[in-house]
SERO-4910 file (N, C-alpha, C, O; in steps of 0.05 Angstrom, whole numbers):
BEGIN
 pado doro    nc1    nc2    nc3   cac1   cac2   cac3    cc1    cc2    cc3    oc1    oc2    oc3
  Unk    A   -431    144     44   -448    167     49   -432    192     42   -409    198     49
  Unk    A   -447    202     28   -430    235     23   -434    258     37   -458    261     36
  Unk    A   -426    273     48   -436    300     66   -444    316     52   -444    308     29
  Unk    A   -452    339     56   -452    357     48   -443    378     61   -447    375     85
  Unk    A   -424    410     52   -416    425     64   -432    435     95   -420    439    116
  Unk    A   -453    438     90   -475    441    105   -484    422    136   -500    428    153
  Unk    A   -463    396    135   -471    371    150   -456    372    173   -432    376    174
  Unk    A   -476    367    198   -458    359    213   -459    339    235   -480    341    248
  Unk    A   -445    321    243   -451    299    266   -446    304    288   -423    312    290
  Unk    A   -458    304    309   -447    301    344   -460    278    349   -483    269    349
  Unk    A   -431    270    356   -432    235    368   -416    246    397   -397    261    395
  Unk    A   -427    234    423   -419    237    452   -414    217    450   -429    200    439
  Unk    A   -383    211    463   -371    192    480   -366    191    509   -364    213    520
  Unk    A   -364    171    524   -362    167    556   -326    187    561   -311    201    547
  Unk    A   -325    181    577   -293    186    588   -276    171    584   -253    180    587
  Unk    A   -279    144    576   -263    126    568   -263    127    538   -257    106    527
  Unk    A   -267    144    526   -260    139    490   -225    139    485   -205    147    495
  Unk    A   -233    125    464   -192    123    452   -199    120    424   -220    110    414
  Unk    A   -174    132    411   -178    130    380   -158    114    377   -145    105    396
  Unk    A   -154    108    354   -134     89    343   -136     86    304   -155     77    290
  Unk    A   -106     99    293   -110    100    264   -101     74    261    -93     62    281
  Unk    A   -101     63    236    -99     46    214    -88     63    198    -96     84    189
  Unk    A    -70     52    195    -55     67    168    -43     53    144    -29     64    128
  Unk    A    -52     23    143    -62     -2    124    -88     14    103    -89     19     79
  Unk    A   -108     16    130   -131     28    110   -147     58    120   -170     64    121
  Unk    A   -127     69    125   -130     99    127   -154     98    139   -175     96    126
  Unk    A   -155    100    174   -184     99    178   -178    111    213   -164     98    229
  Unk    A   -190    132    219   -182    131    255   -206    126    268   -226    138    263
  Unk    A   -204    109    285   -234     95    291   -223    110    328   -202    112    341
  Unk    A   -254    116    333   -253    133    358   -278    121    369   -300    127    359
  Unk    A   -273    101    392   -295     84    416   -285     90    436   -266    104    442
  Unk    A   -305     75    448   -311     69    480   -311     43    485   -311     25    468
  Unk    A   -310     41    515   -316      8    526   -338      0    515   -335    -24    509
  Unk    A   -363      8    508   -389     -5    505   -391    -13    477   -410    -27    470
  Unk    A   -370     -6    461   -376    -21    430   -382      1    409   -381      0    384
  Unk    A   -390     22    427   -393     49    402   -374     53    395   -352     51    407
  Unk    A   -381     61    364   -349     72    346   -358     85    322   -378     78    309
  Unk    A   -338    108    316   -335    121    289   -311    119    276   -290    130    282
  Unk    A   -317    101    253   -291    112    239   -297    129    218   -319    131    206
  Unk    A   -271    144    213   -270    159    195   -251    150    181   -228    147    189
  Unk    A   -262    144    155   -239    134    126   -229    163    106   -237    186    107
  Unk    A   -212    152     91   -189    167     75   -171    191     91   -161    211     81
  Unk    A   -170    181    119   -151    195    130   -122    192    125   -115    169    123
  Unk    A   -108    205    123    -75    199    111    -59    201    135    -64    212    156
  Unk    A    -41    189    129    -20    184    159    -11    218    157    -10    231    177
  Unk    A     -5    231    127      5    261    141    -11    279    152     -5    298    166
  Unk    A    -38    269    143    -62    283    159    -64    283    190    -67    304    203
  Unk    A    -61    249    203    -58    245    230    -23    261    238    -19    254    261
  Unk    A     -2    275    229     15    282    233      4    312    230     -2    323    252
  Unk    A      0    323    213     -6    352    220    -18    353    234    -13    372    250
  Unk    A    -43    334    240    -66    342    273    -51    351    292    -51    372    304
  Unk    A    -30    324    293    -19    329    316      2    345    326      7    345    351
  Unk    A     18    362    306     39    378    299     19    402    310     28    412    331
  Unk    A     -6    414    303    -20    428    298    -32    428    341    -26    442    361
  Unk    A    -42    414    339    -54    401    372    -30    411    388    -34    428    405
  Unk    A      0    401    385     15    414    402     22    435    408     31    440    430
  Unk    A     21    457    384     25    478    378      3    496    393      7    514    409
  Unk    A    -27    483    382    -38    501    396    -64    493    424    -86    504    432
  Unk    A    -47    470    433    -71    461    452    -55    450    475    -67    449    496
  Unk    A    -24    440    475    -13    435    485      6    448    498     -6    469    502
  Unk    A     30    451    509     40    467    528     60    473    496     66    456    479
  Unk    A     65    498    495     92    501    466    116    487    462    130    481    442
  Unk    A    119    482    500    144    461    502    139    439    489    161    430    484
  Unk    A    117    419    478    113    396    464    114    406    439     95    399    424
  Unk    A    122    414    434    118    420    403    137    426    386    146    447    376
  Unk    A    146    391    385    181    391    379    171    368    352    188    353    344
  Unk    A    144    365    340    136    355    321    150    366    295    142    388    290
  Unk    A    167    358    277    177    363    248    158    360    225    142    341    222
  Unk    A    160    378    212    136    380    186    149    364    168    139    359    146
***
């Protein structure tokens, strides 16, 4: 499926969601206990590294944010 600039999804998860990448086949799949899931493909492992370089910097306390570019 292709998006368009224009597109957007809201998918709700419970309190128990967890993601988990693949980095075999570039994919971070984000469920719950009940079997719901999204993955999202052509994610790149430096992509899931800037998130999170990025997340500590600005969502986390500054003290975590000992992530290397």
């Amino acid at each position: 499926m292709s998006l368009k600039a224009e597109t957007t999804y809201d998918y709700t998860f419970g309190h128990d969601a967890y993601l988990h990448y693949c980095a075999e086949h570039e994919v971070l799949r984000i469920a719950d206990r009940s079997g719901d899931s999204v993955h999202l493909s052509n994610i790149t492992e430096k992509q899931i590294d800037t998130f999170i370089k990025y997340y500590n910097q600005f969502v986390k306390d500054e003290e975590t944010a000992d992530v290397e570019e």
